[in-house]
Backbone as ProteinMPNN parsed JSONL, in Angstrom:
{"seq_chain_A": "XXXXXXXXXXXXXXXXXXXXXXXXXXXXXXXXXXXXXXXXXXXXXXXXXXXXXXXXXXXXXXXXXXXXXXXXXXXXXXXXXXXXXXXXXXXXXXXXXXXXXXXXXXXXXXXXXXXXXXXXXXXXXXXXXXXXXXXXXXXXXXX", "coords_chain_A": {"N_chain_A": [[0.837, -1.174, 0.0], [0.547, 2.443, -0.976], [1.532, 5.319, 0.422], [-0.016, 8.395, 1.293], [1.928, 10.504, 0.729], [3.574, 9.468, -1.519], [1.059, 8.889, -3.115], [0.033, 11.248, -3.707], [1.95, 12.378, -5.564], [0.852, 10.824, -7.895], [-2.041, 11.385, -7.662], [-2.064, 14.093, -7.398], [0.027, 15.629, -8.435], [0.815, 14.376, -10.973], [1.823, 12.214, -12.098], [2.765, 9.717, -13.737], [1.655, 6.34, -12.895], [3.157, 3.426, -13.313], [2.798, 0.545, -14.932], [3.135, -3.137, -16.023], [1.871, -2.744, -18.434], [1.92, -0.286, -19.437], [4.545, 0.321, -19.202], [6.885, -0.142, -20.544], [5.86, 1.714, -23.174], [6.02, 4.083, -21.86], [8.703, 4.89, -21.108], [10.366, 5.172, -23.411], [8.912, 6.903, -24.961], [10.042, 9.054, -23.803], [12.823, 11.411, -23.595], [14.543, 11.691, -21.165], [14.231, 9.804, -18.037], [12.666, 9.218, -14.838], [12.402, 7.234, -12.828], [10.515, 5.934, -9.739], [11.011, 4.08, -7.292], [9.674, 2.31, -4.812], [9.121, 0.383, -2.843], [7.69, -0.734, -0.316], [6.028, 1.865, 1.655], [5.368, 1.76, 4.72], [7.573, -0.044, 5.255], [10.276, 0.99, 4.603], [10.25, 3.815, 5.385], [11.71, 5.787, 4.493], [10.952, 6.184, 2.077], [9.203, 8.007, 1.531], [9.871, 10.416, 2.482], [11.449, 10.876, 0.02], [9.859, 10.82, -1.84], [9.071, 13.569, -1.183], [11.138, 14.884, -1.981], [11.355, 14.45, -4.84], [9.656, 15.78, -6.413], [10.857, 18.239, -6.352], [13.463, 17.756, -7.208], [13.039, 17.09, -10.102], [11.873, 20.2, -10.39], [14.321, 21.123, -10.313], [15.87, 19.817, -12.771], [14.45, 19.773, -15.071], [14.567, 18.021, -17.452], [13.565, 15.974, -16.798], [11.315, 13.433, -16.645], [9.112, 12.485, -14.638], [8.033, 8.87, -12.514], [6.127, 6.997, -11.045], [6.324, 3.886, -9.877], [4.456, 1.021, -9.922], [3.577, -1.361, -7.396], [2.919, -4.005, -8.202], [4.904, -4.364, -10.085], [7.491, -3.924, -9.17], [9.35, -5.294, -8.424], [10.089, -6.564, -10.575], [11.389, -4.592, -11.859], [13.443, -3.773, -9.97], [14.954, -6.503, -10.757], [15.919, -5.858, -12.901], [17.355, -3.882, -13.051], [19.036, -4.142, -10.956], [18.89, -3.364, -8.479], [19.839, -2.82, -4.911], [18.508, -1.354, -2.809], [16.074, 0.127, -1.091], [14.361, 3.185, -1.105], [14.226, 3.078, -4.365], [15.88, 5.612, -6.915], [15.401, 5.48, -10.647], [17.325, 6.018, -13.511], [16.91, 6.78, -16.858], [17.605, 6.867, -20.018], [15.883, 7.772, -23.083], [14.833, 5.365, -22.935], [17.259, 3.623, -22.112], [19.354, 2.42, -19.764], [21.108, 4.702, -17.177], [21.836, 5.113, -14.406], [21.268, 4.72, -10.954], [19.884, 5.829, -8.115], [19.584, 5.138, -4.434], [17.935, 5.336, -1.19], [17.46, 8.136, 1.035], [19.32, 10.969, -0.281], [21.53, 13.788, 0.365], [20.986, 17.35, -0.388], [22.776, 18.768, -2.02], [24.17, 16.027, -2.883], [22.131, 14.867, -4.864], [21.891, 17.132, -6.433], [24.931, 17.137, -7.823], [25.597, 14.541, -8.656], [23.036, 13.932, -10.222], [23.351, 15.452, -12.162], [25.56, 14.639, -13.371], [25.037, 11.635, -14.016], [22.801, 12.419, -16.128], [24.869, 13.251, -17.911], [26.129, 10.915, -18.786], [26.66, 8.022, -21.133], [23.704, 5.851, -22.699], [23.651, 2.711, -20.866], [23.871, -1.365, -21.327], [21.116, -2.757, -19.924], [21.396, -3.408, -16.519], [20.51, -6.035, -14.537], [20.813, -8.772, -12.734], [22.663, -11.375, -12.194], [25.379, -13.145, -14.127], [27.545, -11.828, -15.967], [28.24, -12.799, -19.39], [31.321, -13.434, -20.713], [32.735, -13.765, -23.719], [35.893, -15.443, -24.726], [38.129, -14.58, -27.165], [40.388, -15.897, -28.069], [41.357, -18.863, -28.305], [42.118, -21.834, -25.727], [44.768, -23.013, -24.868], [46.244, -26.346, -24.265], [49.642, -27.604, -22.857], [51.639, -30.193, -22.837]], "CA_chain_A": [[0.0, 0.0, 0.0], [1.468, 3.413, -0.628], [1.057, 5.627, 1.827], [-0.469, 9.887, 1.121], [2.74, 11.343, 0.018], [3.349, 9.081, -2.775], [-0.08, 9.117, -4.021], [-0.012, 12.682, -4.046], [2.688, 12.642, -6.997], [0.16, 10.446, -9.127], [-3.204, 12.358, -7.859], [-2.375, 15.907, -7.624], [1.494, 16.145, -9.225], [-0.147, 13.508, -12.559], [2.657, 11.471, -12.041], [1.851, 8.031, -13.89], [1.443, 4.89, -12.548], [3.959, 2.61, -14.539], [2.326, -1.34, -14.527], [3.158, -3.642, -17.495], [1.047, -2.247, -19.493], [2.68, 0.866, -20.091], [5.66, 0.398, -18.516], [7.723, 0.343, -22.575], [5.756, 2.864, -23.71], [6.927, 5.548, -21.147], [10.436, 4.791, -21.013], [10.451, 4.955, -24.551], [8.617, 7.9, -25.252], [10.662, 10.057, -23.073], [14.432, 11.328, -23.499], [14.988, 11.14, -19.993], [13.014, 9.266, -17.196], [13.12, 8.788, -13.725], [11.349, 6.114, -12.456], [10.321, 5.769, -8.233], [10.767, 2.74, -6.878], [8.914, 2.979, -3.334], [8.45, -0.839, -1.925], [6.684, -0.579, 1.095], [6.811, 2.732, 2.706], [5.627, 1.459, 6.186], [8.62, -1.192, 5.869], [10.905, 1.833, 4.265], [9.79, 4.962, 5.685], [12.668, 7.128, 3.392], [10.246, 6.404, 0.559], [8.133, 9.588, 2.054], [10.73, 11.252, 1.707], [11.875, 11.25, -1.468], [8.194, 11.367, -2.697], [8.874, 14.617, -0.93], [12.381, 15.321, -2.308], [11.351, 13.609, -5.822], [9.102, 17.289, -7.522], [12.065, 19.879, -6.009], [14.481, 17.124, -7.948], [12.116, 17.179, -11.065], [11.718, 20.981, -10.701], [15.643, 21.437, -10.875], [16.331, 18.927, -13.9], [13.415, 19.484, -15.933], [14.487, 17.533, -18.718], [13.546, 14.436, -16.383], [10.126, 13.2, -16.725], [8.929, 11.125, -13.536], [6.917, 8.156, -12.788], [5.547, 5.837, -9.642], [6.315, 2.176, -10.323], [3.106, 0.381, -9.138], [4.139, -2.237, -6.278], [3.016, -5.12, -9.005], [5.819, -4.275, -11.156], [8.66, -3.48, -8.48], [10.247, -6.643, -8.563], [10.392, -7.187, -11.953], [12.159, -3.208, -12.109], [14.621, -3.99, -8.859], [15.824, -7.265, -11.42], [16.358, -5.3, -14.917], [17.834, -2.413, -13.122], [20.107, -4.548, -10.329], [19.458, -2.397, -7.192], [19.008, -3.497, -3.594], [17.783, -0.833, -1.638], [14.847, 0.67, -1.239], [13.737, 3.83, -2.396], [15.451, 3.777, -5.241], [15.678, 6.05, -8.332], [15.733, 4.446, -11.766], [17.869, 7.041, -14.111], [16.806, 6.336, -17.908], [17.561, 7.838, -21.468], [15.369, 7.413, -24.0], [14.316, 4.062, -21.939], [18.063, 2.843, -22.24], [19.632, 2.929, -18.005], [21.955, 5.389, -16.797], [22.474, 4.981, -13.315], [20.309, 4.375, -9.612], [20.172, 6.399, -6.821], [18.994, 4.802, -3.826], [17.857, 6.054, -0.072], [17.621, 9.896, 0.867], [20.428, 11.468, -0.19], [21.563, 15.562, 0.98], [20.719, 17.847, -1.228], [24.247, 18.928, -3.1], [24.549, 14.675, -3.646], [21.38, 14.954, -5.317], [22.131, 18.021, -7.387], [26.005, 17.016, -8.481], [24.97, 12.948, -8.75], [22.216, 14.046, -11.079], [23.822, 15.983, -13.629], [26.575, 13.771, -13.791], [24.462, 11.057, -14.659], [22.359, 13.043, -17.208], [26.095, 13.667, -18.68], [26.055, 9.314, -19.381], [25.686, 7.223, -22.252], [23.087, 5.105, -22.125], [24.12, 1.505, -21.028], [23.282, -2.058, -21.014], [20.435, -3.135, -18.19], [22.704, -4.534, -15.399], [20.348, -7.129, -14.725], [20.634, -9.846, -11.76], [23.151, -12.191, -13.31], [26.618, -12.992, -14.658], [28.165, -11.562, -17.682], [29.005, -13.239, -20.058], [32.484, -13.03, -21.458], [34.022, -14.423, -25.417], [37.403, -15.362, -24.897], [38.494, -14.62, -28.194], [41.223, -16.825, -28.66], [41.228, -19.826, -27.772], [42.937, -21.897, -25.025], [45.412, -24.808, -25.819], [46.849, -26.939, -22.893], [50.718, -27.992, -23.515], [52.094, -31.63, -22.012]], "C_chain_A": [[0.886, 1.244, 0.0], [0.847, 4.467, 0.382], [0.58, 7.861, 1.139], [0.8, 10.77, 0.318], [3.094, 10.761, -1.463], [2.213, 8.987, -3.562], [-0.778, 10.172, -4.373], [1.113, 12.983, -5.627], [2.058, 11.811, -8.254], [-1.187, 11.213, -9.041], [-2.881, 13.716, -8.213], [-0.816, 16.219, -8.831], [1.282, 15.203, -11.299], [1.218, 12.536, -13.028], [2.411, 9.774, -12.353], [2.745, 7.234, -13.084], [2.185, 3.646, -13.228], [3.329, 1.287, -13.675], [2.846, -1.624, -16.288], [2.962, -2.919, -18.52], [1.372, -1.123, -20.093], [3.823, 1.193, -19.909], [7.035, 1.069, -19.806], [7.476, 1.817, -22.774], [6.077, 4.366, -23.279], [7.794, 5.843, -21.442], [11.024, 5.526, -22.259], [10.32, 6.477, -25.226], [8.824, 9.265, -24.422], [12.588, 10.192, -22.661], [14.73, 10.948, -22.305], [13.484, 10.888, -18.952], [13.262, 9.181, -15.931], [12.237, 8.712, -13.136], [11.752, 5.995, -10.475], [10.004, 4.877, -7.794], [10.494, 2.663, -5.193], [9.065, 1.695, -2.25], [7.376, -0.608, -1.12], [7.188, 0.066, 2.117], [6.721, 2.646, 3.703], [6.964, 0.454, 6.716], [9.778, 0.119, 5.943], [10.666, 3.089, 4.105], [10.712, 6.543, 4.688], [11.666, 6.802, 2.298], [9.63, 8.078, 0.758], [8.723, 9.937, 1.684], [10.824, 11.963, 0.563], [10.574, 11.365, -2.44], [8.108, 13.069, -2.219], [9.71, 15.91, -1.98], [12.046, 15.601, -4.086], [10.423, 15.329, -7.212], [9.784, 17.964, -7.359], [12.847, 19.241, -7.245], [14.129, 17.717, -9.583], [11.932, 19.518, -11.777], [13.655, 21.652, -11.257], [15.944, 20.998, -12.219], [14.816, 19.299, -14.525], [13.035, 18.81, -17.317], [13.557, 15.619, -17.814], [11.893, 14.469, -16.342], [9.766, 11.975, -15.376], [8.164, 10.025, -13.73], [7.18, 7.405, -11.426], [5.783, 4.577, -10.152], [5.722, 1.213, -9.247], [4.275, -1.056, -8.604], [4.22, -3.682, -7.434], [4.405, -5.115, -9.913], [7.184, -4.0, -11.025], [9.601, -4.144, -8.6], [11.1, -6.934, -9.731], [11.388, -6.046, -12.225], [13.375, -3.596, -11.874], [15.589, -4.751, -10.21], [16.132, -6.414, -12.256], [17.227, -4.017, -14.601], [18.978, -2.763, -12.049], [20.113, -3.683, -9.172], [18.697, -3.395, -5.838], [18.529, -3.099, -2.164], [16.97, 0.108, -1.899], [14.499, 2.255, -0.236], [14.756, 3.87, -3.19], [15.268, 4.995, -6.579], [16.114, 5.824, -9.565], [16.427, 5.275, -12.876], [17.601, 6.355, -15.503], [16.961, 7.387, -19.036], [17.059, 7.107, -22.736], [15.008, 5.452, -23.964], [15.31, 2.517, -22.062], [18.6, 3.373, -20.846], [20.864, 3.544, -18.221], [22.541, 5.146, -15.651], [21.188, 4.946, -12.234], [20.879, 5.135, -8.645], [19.502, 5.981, -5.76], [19.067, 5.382, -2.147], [18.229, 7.381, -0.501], [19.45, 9.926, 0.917], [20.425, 13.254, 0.629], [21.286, 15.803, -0.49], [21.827, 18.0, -2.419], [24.443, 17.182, -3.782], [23.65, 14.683, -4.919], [21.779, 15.531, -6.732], [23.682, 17.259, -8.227], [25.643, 15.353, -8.955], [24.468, 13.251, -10.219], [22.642, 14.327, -12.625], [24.873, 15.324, -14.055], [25.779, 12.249, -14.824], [23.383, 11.64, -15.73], [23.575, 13.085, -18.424], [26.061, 11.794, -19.523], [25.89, 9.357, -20.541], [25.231, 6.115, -21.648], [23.93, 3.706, -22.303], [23.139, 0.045, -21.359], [22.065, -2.328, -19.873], [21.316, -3.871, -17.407], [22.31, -5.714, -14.79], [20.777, -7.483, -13.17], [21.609, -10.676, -12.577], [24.774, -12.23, -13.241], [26.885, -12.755, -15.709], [28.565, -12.211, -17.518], [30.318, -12.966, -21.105], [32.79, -14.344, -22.651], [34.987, -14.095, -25.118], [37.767, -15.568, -26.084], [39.473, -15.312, -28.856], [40.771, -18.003, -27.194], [42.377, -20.8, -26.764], [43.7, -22.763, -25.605], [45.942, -24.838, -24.358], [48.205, -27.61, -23.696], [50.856, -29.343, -22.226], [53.372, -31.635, -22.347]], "O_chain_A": [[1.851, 1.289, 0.763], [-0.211, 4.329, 0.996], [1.451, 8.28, 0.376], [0.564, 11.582, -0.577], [2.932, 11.459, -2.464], [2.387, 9.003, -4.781], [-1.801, 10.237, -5.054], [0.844, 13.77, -6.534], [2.5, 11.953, -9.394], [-1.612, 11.709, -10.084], [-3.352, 14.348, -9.158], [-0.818, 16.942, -9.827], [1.628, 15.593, -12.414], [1.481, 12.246, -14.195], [2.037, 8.89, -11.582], [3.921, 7.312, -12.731], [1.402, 2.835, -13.724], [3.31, 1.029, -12.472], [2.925, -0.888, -17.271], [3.773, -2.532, -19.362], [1.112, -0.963, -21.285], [4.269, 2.252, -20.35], [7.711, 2.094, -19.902], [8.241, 2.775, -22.67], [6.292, 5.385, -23.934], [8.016, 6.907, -22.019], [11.962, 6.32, -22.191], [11.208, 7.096, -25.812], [8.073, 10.238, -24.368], [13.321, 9.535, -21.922], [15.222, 9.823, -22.205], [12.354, 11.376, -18.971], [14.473, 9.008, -15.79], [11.389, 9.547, -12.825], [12.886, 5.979, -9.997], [8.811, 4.579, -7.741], [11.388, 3.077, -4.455], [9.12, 1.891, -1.036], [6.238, -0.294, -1.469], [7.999, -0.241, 2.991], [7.623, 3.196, 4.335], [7.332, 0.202, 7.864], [10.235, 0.395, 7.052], [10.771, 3.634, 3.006], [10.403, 7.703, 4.417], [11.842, 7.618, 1.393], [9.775, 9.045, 0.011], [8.676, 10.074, 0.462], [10.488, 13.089, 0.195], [10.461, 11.916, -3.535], [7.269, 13.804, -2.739], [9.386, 16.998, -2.455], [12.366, 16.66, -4.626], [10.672, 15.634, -8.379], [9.726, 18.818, -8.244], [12.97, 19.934, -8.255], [14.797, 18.581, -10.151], [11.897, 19.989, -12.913], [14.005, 22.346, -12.212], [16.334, 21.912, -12.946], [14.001, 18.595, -13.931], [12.022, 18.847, -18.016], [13.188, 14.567, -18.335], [11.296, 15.497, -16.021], [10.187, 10.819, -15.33], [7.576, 9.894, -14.804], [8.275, 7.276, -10.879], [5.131, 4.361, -11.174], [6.189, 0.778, -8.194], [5.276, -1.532, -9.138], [5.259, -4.33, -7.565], [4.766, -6.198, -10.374], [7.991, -3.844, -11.941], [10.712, -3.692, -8.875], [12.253, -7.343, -9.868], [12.365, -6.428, -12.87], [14.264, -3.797, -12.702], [16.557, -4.182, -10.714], [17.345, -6.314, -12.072], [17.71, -3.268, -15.449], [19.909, -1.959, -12.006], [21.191, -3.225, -8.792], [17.736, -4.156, -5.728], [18.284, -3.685, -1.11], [17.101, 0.88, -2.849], [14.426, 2.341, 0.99], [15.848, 4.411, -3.016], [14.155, 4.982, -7.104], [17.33, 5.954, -9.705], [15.527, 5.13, -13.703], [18.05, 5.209, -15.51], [16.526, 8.537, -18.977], [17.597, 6.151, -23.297], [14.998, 4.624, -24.876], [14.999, 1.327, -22.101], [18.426, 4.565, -20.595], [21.642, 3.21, -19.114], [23.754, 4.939, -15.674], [20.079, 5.158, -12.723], [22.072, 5.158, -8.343], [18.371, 6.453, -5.884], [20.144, 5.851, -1.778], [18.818, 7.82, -1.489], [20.342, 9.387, 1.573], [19.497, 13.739, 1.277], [21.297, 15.024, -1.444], [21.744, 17.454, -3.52], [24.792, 17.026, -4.952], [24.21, 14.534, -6.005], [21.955, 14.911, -7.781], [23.436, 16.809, -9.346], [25.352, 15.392, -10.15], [25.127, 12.983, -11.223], [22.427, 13.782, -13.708], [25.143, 15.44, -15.251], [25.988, 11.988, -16.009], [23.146, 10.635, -16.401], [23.309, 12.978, -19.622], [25.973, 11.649, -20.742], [25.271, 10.223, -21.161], [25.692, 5.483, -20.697], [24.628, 3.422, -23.277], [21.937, 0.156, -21.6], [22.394, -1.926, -18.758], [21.885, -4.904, -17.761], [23.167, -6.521, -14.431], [21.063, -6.553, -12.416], [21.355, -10.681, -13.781], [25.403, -11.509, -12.467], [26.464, -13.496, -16.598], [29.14, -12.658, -16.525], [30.203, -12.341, -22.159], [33.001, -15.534, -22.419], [35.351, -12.92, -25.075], [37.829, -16.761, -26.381], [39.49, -15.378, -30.085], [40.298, -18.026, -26.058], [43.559, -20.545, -26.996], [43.446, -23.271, -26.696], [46.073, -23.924, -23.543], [48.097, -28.065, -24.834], [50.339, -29.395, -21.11], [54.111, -32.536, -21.95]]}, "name": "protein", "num_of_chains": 1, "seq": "XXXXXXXXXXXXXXXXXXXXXXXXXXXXXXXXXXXXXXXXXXXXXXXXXXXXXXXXXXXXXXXXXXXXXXXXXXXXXXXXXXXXXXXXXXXXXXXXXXXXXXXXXXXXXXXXXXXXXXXXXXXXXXXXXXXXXXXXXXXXXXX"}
């Protein structure tokens, strides 16, 4: 359940709701994104927070377009984006990842953090997982 401050940035601030269903088409259709990953703010009370922090952020950077990432769809985010603490923020360009910011930060981290990552190219998703590496040559064993 989210709790009044986050559902104030989808009622009154019009902050969508990312589920499946539109989850692509956001990402996609916006140079930059930054997606709010909340869990469960009675478990992780800094979510408030940064639902507080999260329109000042928005009003500084205005190239960033926000969004709420509905509880159904958190999980599936956390994996494709590799973070493991909660609140996090999902940094996207043109709905290819940049970088995660997670728990309240101070303000100046915020501000210098931000624009640094805006500065990125976009990367791979980092995923849950092991890269895989091609060893380009091949081995030989001598006796």
């Amino acid at each position: 359940m989210a709790s009044p401050l986050i559902d104030r940035l989808v009622d009154e601030l019009n902050y969508p709701r990312l589920t499946e269903e539109n989850f692509d088409a956001f990402v996609k259709a916006n140079e930059y994104s930054v997606l709010f990953c909340t869990e469960q703010p009675k478990r992780f009370p800094e979510s408030d927070d940064v639902a507080v922090i999260l329109p000042e952020l928005v009003n500084c950077f205005p190239q960033l377009v926000p969004a709420v990432v509905s509880p159904e769809l958190e999980k599936k985010v956390q994996g494709r984006y590799n973070f493991t603490v909660w609140p996090t923020l999902v940094f996207l360009k043109q709905g290819k990842f940049l970088a995660n910011i997670s728990k309240v930060q101070n303000w100046d981290v915020y501000q210098a953090e931000i624009q640094s990552i805006l500065a990125l190219e976009p990367r791979r998703d980092p995923g849950i997982g092991i890269p895989v590496v091609v060893n380009p040559t091949p081995a030989t064993c001598s006796q």
